[in-house]
C-alpha positions as CSV (number, residue, x, y, z in Angstrom):
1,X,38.6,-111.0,76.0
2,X,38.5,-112.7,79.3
3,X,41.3,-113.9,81.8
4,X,41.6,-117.1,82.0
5,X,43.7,-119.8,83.8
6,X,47.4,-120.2,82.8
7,X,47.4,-123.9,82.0
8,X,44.8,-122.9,79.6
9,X,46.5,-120.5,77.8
10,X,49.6,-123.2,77.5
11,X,46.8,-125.9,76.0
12,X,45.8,-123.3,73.6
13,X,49.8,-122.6,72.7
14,X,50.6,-126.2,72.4
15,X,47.4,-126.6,69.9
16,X,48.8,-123.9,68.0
17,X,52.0,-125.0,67.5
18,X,51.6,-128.1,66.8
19,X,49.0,-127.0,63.9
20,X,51.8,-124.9,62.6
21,X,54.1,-127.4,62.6
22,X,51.6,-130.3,60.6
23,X,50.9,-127.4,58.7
24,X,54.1,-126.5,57.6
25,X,54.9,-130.1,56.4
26,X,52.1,-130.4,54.3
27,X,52.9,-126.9,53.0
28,X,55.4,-128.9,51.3
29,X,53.4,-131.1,49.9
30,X,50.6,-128.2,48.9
31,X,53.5,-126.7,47.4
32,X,55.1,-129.7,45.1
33,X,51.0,-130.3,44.2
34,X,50.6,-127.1,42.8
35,X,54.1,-126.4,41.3
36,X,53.4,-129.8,39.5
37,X,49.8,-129.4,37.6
38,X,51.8,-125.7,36.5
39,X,54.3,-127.4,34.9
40,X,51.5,-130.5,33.5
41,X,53.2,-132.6,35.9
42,X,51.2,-134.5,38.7
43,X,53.9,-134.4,41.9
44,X,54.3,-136.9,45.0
45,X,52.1,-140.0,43.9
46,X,53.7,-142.7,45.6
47,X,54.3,-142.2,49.6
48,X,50.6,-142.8,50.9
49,X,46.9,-141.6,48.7
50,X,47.9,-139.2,46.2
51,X,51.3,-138.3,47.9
52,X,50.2,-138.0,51.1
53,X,52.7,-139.2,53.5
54,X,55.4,-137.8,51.2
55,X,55.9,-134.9,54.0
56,X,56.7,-137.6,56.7
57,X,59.1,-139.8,54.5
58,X,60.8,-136.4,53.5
59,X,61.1,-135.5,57.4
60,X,62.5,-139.5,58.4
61,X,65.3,-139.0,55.4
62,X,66.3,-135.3,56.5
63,X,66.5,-136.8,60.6
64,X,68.6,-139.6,59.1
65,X,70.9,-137.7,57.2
66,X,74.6,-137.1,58.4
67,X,75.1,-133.5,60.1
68,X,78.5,-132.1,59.0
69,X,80.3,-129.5,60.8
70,X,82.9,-127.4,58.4
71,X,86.1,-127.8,59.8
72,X,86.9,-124.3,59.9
73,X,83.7,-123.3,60.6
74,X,82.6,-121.7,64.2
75,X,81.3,-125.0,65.7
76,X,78.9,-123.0,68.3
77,X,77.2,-120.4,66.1
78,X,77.0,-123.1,63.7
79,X,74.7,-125.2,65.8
80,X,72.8,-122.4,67.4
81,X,72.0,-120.1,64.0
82,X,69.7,-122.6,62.8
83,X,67.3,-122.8,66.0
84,X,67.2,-118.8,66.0
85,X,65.0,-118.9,62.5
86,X,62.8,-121.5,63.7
87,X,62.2,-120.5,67.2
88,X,61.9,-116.7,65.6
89,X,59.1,-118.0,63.1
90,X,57.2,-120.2,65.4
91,X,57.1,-116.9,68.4
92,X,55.3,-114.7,65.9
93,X,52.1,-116.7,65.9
94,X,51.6,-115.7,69.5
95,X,49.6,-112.9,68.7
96,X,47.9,-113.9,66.1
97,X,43.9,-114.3,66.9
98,X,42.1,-117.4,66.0
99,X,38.6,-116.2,67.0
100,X,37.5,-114.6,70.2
101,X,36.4,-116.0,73.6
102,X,34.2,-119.2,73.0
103,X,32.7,-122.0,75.8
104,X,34.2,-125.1,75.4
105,X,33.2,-127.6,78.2
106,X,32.0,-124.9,80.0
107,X,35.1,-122.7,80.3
108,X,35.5,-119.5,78.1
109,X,39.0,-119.7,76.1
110,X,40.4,-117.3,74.4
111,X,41.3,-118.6,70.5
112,X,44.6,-116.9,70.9
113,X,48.1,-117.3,73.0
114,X,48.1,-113.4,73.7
115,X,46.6,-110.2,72.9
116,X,49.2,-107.1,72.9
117,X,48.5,-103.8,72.0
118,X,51.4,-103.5,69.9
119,X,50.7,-106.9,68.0
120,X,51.6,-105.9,65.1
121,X,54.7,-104.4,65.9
122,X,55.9,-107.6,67.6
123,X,55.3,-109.7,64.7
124,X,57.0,-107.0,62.4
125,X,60.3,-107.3,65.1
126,X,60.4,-111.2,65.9
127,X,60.0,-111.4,62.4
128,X,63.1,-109.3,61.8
129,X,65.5,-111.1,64.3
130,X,65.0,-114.2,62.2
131,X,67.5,-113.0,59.9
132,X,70.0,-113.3,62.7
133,X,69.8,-116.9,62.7
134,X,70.5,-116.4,58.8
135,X,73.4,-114.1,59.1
136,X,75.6,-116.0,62.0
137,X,74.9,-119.4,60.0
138,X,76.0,-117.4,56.9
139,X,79.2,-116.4,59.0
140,X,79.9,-119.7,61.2
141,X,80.4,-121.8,57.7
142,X,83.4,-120.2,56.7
143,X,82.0,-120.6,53.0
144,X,82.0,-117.6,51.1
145,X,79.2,-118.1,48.7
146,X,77.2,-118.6,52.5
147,X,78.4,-115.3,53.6
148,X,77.1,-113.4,50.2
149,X,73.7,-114.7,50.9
150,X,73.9,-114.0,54.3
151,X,74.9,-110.5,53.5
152,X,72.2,-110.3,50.8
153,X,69.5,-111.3,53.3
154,X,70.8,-108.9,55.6
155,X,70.3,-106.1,52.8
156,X,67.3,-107.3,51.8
157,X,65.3,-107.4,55.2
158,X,66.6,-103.8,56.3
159,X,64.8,-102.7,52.5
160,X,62.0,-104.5,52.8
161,X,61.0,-104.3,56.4
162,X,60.9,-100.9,56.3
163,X,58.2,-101.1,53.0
164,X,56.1,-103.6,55.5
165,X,56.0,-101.5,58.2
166,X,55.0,-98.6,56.1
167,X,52.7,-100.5,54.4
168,X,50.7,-100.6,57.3
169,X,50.4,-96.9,58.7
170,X,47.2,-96.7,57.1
171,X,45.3,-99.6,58.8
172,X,47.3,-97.8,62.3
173,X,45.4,-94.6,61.3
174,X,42.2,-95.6,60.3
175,X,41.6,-97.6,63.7
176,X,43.9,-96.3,66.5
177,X,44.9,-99.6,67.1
178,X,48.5,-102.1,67.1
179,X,46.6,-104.9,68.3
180,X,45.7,-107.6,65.7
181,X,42.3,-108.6,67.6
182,X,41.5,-104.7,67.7
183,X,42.5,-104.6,63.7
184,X,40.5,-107.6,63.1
185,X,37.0,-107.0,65.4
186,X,37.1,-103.2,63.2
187,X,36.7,-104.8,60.0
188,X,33.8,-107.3,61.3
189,X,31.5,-103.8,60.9
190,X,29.7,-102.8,58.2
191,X,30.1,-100.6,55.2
192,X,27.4,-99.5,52.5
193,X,28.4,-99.4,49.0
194,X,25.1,-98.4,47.2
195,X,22.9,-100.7,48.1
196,X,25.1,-103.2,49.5
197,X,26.2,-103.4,52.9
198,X,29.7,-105.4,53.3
199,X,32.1,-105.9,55.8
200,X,35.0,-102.8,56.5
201,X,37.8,-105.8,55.3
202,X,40.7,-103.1,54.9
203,X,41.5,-104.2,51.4
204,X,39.1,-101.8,50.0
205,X,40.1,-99.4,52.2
206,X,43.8,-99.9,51.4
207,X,44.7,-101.4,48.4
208,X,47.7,-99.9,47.6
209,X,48.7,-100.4,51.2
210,X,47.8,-104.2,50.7
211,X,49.8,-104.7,47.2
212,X,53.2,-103.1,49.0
213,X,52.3,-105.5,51.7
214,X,52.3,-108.6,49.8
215,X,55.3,-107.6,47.8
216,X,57.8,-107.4,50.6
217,X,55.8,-110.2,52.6
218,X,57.4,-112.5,49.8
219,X,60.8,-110.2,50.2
220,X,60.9,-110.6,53.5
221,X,60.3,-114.4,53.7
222,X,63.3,-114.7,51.0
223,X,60.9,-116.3,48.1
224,X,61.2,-116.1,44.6
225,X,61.5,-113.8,43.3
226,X,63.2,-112.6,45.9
227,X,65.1,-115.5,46.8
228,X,68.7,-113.7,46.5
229,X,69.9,-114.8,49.7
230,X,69.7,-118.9,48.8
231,X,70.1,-118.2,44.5
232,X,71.3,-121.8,43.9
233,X,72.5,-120.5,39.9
234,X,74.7,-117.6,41.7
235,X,75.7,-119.0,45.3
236,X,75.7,-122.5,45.5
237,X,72.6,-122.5,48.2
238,X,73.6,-119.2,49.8
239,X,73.2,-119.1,53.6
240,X,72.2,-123.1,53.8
241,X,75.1,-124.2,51.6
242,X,77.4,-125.6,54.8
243,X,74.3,-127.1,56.5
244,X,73.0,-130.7,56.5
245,X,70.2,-133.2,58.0
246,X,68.4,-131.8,61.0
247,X,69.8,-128.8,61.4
248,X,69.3,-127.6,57.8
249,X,65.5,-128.9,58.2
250,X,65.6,-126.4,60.7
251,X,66.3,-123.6,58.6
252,X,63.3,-125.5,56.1
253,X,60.9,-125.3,59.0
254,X,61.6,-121.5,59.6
255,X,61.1,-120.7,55.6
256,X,57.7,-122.4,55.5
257,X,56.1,-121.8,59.3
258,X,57.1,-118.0,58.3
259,X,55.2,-118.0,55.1
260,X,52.0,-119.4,57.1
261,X,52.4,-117.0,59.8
262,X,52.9,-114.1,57.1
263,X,49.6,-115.2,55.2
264,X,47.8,-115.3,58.7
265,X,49.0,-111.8,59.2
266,X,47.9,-111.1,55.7
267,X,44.5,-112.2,56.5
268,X,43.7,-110.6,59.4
269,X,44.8,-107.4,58.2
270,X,43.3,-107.1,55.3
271,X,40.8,-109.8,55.2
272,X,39.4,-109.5,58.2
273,X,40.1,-112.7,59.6
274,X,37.8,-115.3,60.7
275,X,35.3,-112.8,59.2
276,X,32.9,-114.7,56.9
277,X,29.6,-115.6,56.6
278,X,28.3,-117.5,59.4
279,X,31.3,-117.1,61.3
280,X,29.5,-114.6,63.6
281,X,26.9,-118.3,65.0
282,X,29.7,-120.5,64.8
283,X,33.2,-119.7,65.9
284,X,34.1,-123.3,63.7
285,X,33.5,-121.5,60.9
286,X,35.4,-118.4,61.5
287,X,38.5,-120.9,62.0
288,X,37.4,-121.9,58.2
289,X,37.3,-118.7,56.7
290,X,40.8,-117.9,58.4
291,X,42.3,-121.1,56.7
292,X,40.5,-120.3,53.3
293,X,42.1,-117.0,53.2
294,X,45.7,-117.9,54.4
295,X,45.3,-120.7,51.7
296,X,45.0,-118.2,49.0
297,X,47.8,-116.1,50.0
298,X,50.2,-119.7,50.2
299,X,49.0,-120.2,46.8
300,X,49.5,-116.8,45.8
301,X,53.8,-117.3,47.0
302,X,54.1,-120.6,45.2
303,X,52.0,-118.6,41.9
304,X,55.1,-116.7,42.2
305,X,57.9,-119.4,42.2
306,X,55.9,-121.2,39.3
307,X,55.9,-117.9,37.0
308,X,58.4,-115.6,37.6
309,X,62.1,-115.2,37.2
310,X,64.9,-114.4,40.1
311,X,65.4,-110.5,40.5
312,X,69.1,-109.1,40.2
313,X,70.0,-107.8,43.5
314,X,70.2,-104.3,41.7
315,X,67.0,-104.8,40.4
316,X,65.9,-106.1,44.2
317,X,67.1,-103.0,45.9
318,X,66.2,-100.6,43.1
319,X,62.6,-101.8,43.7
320,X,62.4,-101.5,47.0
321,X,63.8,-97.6,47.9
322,X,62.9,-96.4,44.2
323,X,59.2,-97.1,43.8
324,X,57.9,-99.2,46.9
325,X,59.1,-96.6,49.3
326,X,57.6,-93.8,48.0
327,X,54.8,-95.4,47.1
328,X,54.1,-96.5,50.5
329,X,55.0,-92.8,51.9
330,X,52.3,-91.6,49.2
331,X,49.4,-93.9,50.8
332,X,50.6,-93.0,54.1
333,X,49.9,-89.5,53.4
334,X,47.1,-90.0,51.6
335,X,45.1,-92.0,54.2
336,X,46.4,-89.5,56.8
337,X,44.3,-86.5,55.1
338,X,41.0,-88.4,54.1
339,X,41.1,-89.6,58.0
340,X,41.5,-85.4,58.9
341,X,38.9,-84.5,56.8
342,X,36.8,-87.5,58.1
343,X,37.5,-85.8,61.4
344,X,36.5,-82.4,60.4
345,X,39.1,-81.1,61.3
346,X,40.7,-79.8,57.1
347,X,38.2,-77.0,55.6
């Protein structure tokens, strides 16, 4: 890592938020694709080559819609809830690392906004105010199927946050790091498995860790099947039901930018990042490998939504402090002792 000037660093901020937002509109599209060949449909055809523009037709109809405020609704908290979830979602990717420090023109930029040392804990925390934004819109419509889902996502992201969290102790302990770029450079060494020698990725290491990780990654973005806060057969459209035109695209563009941030998360943890073959000559492809792997883990959420049925709430919770928690205490524990004897320091 090298400093570097501050109008850089904005360049390389702006660059990657406006990638998160094209991404985000075409992880609509992905999305409807995918959903579609499931179900032996073949999805948006007719808006631009194969479907195309449909993301920027869908965005001019949602900016051209009416926004409605409830009249007994809190007119204030009702316009401000919205931009808390997509300001929230959009933050997180701050620490996310691109790559390292290349020379482009002749200056060395770093192919990330910032490098903390607690990373990982910031992306767990900005990642849990967003359900601020969900629970004052909830409350500001004065709709009572808005204020169930609002208390359900409230519920839900206490349960589930804390699995996340958990989830990651091991990688903590078997690196001594919080920073993502420290997480991610680790698993760029080298492991031998018989003959083979492979790269330390910290899904072999942590499997468990890394099922309980994707399990309330999809919990804690609200996705089926853990969609209980929006359940459109139980509350109407949960939290979103009062909102309308640009400010509900806002809460659209939160969903969707925090399942791409999650699955970049994902992929630096566990899959080392922009840790491939050939990424170590050409930083380009290291920026490939990154958007291979987050790829997978979108598919992998919309997989869900195309196969599985809604969770009861009982059944939500249940899961959650029943057999996720201890689950992710057990691999805690686990980790911690094979890392003491490692150490020498058992027997």
């Amino acid at each position: 890592m090298v400093d570097q000037p501050i109008w850089i660093t904005f360049i390389v901020a702006f660059v990657v938020l406006n990638v998160l937002l094209i991404s985000m509109a075409y992880m609509t599209w992905y999305e409807r694709k995918v959903l579609a060949y499931m179900q032996d449909r073949v999805g948006p055809t007719r808006t631009g080559p194969h479907g195309l523009l449909q993301p920027i037709a869908d965005a001019v109809k949602l900016l051209d819609k009416e926004d409605l405020i409830p009249g007994a609704a809190d007119k204030y908290v009702f316009m401000f809830a919205p931009v808390v979830v997509f300001v929230s979602a959009l933050v997180a990717a701050a620490v996310i690392p691109f790559g390292g420090t290349v020379d482009i023109f002749g200056r060395d930029v770093n192919l990330f906004v910032t490098d903390l040392n607690v990373g990982t804990l910031f992306i767990l925390a900005i990642g849990s105010t967003g359900v601020y934004g969900i629970i004052l819109g909830a409350y500001a419509s004065a709709n009572r199927f808005s204020l169930l889902g609002g208390l359900r996502s409230a519920a839900q992201v206490i349960s589930y946050e804390l699995i996340l969290g958990f989830s990651l102790v091991g990688i903590f302990i078997l690196t001594g790091s919080l920073s993502l770029r420290s997480i991610m450079l680790e698993q760029q060494k080298t492991i031998s498995i018989g003959p083979l020698d492979i790269s330390n990725w910290f899904i072999l290491s942590q499997p468990l860790g890394f099922v309980l990780f994707l399990i309330a990654a999809v919990a804690e973005t609200n996705r089926a099947p853990f969609d209980l806060p929006e359940a459109e057969s139980e509350l109407v459209a949960g939290f979103h039901t009062e909102y309308s035109g640009f400010r509900f695209s806002l809460y659209f563009l939160g969903e969707y930018i925090n399942m791409i941030v999650v699955s970049l998360f994902a992929s630096t943890l566990f899959l080392g990042g922009v840790d491939g073959p050939g990424a170590e000559r050409f930083w380009g492809l290291g920026l490939l490998w990154l958007f291979l792997k987050t790829v997978l883990f979108l598919f992998f959420y919309i997989w869900l939504r195309g196969t599985l049925p809604r969770f009861r709430f009982d059944q939500l919770m249940g899961v959650a402090w029943k057999v996720l928690l201890p689950l992710a205490l057990l691999n805690i524990l686990v980790t911690a002792f094979i890392r003491l004897v490692a150490n020498g320091q058992v027997f």
